[in-house]
N, C-alpha and C positions, 0 to 999 in steps of 0.2 A: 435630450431624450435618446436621442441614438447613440451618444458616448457611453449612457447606463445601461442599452439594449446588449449594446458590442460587450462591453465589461462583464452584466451579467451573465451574456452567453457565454464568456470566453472561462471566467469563474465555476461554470456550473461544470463543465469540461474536465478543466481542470483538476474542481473539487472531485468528482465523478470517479479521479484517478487516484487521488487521496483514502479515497473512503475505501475502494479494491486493497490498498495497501494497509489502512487501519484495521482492517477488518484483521491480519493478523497478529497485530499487535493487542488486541483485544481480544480472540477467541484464546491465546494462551496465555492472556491477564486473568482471563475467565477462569480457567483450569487451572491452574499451576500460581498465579499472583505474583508470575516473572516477567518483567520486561523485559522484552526478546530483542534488545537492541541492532542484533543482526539480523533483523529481518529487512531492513532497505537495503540491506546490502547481497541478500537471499535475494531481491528484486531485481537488484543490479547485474547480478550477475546474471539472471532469466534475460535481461535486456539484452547483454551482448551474445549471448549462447544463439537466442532469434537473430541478432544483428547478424553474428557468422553465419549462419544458416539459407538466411537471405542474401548473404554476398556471396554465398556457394553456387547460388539456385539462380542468382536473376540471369546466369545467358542461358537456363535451360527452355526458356521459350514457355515456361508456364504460367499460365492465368496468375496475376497478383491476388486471388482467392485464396487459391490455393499454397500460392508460396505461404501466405500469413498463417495458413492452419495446417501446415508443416512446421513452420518456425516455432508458433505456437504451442504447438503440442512437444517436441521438442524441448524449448526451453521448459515446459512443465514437466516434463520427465528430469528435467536433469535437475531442477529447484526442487522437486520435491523427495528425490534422493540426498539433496543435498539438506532439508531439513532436518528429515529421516537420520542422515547421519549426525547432524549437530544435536540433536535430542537425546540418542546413545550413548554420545562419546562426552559431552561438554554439558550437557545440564542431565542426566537422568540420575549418575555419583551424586550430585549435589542440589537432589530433593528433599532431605532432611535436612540440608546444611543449612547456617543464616545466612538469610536473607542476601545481606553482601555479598556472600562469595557468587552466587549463580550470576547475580548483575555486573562484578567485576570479569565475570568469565563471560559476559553477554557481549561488553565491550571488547574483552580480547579477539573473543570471536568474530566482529565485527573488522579489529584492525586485520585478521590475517585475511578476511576475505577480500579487503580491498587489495592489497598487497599481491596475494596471491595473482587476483584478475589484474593487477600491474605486470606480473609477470609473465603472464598470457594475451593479453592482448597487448601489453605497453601501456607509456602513458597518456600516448595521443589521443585527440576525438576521432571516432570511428564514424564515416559519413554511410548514413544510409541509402544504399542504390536504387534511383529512379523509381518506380513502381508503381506509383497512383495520380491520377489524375484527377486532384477531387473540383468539384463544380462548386459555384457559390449559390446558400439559397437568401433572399432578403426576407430581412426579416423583420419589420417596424423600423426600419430605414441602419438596421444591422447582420453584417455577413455573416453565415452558420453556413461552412464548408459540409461539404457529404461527409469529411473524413469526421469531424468533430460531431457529427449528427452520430454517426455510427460507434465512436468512441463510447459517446455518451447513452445511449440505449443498450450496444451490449454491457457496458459496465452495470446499468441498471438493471437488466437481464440476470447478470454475474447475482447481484447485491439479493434482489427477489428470489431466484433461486436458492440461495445461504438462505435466507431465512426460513423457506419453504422447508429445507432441506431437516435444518434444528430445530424445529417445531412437529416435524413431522414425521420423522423418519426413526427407525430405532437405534441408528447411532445418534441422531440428533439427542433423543430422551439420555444415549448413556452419557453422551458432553453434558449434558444439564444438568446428570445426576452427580457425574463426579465433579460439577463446578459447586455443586450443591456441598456436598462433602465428600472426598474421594474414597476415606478410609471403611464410612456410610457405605456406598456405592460398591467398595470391593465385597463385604459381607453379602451383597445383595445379589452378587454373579454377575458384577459387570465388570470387564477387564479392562481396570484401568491407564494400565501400562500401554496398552494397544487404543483406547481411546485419547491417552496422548500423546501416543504417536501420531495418528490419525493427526489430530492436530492440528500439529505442526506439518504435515506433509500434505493436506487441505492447504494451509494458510498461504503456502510458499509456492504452491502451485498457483493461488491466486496472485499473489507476488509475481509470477513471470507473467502471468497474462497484462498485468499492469507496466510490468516493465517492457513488454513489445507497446502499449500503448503510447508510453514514454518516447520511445525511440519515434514511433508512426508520426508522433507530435512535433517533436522539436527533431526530428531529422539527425540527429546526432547520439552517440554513446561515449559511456568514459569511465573508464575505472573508480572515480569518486563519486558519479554521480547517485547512489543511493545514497550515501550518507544525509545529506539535505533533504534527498526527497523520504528517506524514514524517520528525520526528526518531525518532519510537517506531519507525518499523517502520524505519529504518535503524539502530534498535537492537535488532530484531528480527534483522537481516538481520546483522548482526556478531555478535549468540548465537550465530545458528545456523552462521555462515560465508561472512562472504561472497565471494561469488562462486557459491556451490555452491545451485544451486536451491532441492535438497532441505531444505536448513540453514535456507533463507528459511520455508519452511515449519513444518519445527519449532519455529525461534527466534518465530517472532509465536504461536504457538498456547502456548508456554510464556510469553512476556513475557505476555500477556491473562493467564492463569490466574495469574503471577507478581503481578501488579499487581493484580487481583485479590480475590487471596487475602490479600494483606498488607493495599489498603486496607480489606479487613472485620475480619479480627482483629487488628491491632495499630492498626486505627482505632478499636475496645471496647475495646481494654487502654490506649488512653489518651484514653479519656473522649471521643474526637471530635477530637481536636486533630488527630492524623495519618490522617483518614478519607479520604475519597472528594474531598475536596477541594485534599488534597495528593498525590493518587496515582499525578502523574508525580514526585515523590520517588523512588519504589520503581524506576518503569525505569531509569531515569539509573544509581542506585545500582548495578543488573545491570549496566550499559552500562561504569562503571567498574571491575568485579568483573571482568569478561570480558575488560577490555583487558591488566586487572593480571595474570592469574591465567594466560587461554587465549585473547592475540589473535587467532589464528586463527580461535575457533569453534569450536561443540562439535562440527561437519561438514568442518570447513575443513583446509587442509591447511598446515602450514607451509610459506612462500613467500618467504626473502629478497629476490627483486625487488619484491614488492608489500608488504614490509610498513612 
């Protein structure tokens, strides 16, 4: 029981961090019907922009509060100019085009970004400096750190607000109308061109808050590290359905606990061979199970145009 308490806390964490990042693989699936491949790597780069930030700051003698909502805000400035310009320049030409071309340019766009932050930061892991002291709390005979208590609340914080926001607000109504129909939507006086921009420069900005989460977690950064971490939560984003916000949500909070949970028990049932070191085994696995089983999504709707 306490190995499932640990896993599941540790999964929900995790997931928590998955679903900040599906979420923008999904609101421009929503809009557009592009898979934005370079958005873990839009993540990745909010990771280290905070990392620098914070290895700028830490002998300024300021509270770790406020260093993180410096860094943070920061890396959101700079991810979400940096959506902003990959929406202009790399997919806005090639919204009438097929299909292919925007998704072969999603991946180009992906490799330059890695490349690039090769070039800027190197290739080394970048260590994150000193900063927090988190305390343990028990919890049904399993550890939940402050830092992971906090991850995982502002993420959900993060997530409740997106949905408060598109449900409610009147740019939310113009995203819903032009996911609804764009060309609909344009006749109607909603600007579409600025509602996906908006978008994308939401999404990425939630991207970097996830990506200092990233770093707060595992203490480390790296120029590759989005690529993995944006296949998972576009395998998050396809559990749960993509397109559909909600679905972003659930699918990362279940792929985390999914992945998990397998690499602790079926990592003991075979001696270490399939632990924690193989445990994007297990997503991929879901990610095939879901396409075989319930393309759609467990939120999703069946969509001949889109699928």
């Amino acid at each position: 029981m306490d190995i499932f308490a640990q896993q599941l806390i540790n999964g929900l964490v995790l997931g928590s961090i998955y679903a900040l990042v599906a979420l923008g693989y999904t609101m421009v699936y929503g809009i557009l019907g592009l898979i934005n491949f370079a958005h873990g790597d839009i993540t990745m780069i909010g990771a280290l922009v905070a990392l620098t930030i914070l290895q700028g700051l830490a002998a300024a003698g300021l509270p770790a509060p406020v260093l993180l909502v410096i860094a943070g805000g920061g890396a959101m400035i700079v991810c979400a100019a940096l959506g902003l310009s990959i929406e202009r320049v790399a997919y806005r030409p090639l919204r009438r085009a097929p299909r292919l071309a925007p998704l072969i340019t999603a991946i180009g766009v992906s490799i330059l970004l890695q490349y690039s932050a090769a070039l800027v930061w190197g290739k080394q892991y970048i260590a994150l400096p000193k900063l927090l002291e988190p305390s343990a709390i028990d919890i049904a005979g399993a550890q939940l750190t402050t830092l992971q208590l906090a991850i995982f609340l502002l993420a959900c914080a993060i997530m409740a607000a997106l949905l408060w926001f598109i449900k409610t607000s009147r740019m939310g109504r113009a995203m819903r109308a032009t996911e609804q129909n764009p060309d609909v939507a344009g006749l109607m006086g909603v600007n579409t061109n600025s509602v996906i921009a908006f978008t994308f420069v939401l999404g990425s900005a939630i991207g970097a808050i996830a990506g200092l989460m990233i770093i707060l977690y595992y203490g480390i950064g790296h120029y590759f590290m989005g690529f993995m971490l944006g296949l998972k939560a576009f395998t998050a984003a396809v559990l749960g359905g993509i397109g559909n916000v909600g679905g972003a949500v659930l699918g990362g909070l279940l792929l985390g606990v999914i992945e998990s949970l397998a690499s602790g028990y079926i990592g003991d049932l075979s001696g270490g061979v399939l632990g924690s070191n193989y445990r994007d085994i297990f997503a991929f696995l879901v990610l095939v199970l879901v396409l075989v089983l319930r393309p759609s999504g467990l939120l999703g709707q069946q969509n001949g145009d889109r699928a």
